[in-house]
N, C-alpha and C positions, 0 to 999 in steps of 0.2 A: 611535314614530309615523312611519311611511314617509313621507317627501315627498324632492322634487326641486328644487333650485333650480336657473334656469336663467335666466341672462340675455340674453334676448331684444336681434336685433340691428336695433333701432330708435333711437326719440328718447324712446320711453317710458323708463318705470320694469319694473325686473323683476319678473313674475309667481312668483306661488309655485303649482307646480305638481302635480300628481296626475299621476303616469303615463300612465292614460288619456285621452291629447288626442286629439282625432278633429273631422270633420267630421258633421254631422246631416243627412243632404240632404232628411229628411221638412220637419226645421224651417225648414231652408236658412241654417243657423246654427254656428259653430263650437262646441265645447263640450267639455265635463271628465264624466268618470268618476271620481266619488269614492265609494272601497271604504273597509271599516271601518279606521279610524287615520290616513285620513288625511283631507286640506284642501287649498282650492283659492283664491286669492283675485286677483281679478284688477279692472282699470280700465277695460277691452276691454267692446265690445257682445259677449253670447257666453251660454251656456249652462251652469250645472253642475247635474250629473245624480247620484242616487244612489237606491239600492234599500236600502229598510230593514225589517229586521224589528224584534229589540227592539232597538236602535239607534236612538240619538237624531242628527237634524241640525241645526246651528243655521244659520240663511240669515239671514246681518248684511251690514246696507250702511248706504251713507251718503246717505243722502235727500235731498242736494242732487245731491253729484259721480255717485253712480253709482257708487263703491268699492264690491265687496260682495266675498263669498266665503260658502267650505258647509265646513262640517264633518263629520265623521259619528267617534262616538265612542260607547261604551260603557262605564260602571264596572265596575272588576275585580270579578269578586263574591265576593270575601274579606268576612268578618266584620268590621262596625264594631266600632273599636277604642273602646271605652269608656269612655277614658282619656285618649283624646285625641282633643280635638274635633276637630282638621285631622287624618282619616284618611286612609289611603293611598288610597278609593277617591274621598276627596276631591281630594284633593292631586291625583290623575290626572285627574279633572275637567274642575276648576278650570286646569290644564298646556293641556289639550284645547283648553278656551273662549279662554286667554287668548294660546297660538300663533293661532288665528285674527285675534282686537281686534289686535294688535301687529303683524301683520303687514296688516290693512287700517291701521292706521294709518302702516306705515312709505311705504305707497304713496299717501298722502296725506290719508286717511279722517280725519274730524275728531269726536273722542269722543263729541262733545256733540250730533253730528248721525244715531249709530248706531240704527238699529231694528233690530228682528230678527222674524225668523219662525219657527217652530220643529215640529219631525214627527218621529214615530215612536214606539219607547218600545212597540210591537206587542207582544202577546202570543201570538207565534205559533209556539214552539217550548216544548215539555212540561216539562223539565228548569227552564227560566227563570219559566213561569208559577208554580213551587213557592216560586222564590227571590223574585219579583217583581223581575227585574234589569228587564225593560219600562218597571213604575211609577217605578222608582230613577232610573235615568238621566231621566226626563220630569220628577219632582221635584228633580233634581238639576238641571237644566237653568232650569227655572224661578226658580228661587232664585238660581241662579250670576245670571243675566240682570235680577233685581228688584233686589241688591245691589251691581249697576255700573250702577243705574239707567240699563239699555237697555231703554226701551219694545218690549211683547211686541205687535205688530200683530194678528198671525195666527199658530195653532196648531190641531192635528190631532195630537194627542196616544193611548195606549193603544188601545184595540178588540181584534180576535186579528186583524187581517190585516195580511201585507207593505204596505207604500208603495211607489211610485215617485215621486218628487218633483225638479222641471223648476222650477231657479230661473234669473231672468233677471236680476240685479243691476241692468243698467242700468234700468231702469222699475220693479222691485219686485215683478213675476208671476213668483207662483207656481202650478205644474198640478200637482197631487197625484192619483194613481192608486191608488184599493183594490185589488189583487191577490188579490181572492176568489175566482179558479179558478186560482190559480199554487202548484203543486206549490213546498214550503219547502226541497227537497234542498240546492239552491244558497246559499239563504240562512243554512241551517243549517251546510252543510261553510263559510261563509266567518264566521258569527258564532263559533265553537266554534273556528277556527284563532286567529281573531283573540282570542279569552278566552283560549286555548293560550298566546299572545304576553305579554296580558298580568299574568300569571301569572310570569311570568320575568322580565317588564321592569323596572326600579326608575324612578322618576319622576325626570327627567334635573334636577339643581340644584337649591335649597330653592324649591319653590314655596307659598307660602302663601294657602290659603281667604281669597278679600276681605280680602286684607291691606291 
């Protein structure tokens, strides 16, 4: 899972970072480009951004402070192991969801006060619609989020078109964009590098399903 730590030189607490930091000058707002694997979570007034095909994003904050952050993640799409109910594309998941919780919590986010939002899971590339890796990850999402009892607010779940999705942690606006005249090249060479990945990866220390 690609991320960046950087300690920002303020009186804040350190952000956990995406790569892509920029300014928005349409929003006139600072903001995050979040690509598949990784997460963004920040205390800051400010933006994170991501484009999703069958990719799921989870948008969690904290309803009083304003803590939020996004993720964007996918299940491996290996074969459930039948044998064992915490499977690997559990286990990776469940890694996905719980680097985000842990890390709005390290910055002050208070458990009992998280909501979430949640998009994508699209069925917009041929290969996935076979596997239903779209519906997986969206059901996968749902459930991680009902058994940490994080109230689901808002959802925009399956359909066959990309998202763009504009979360604002500090107020809890979300803009969600169907991308039904956007050619999938882009989103296909970055969801198919990103399966490439993680295909190779092994899920970093025991992580266990709603342990």
């Amino acid at each position: 899972m690609p991320i960046l730590f950087e300690q920002l030189i303020t009186d804040r607490e350190p952000d956990v970072l995406a790569p892509n930091v920029y300014y928005d000058n349409q929003l006139d707002i600072e903001a995050a480009k979040i690509l598949p694997g990784e997460y963004y979570v920040t205390q800051r007034d400010m933006v994170l951004v991501t484009v999703l095909g069958s990719c799921v994003t989870a948008c969690i904050r904290d309803k009083l402070s304003g803590i939020g952050g996004m993720n964007h993640f996918m299940l491996p799409d290996s074969n459930p192991d039948k044998d064992n109910p915490v499977s690997t594309s559990a286990r990776y998941g469940a890694f996905a969801m719980e680097v985000l919780i842990n890390n709005l919590i390290s910055l002050g986010a208070h458990r009992t006060l998280l909501e979430a939002k949640v998009f994508g899971g699209g069925n917009v590339l041929p290969n996935m619609v076979v596997t239903n890796i779209g519906q997986r990850n969206s059901q996968f999402a749902l459930k991680f989020l009902s058994m940490e009892k994080i109230p689901v607010v808002a959802k925009d779940l399956v359909d066959i078109y990309p998202r763009k999705v504009y979360f604002f942690p500090k107020t809890g606006k979300v803009l969600v964009k169907k991308l039904r005249n956007m050619h999938n090249d882009t989103i296909a060479e970055r969801e198919k590098e990103y399966q490439s990945r993680l295909r190779k990866e092994t899920v970093a220390g025991e992580v266990e399903l709603f342990g």
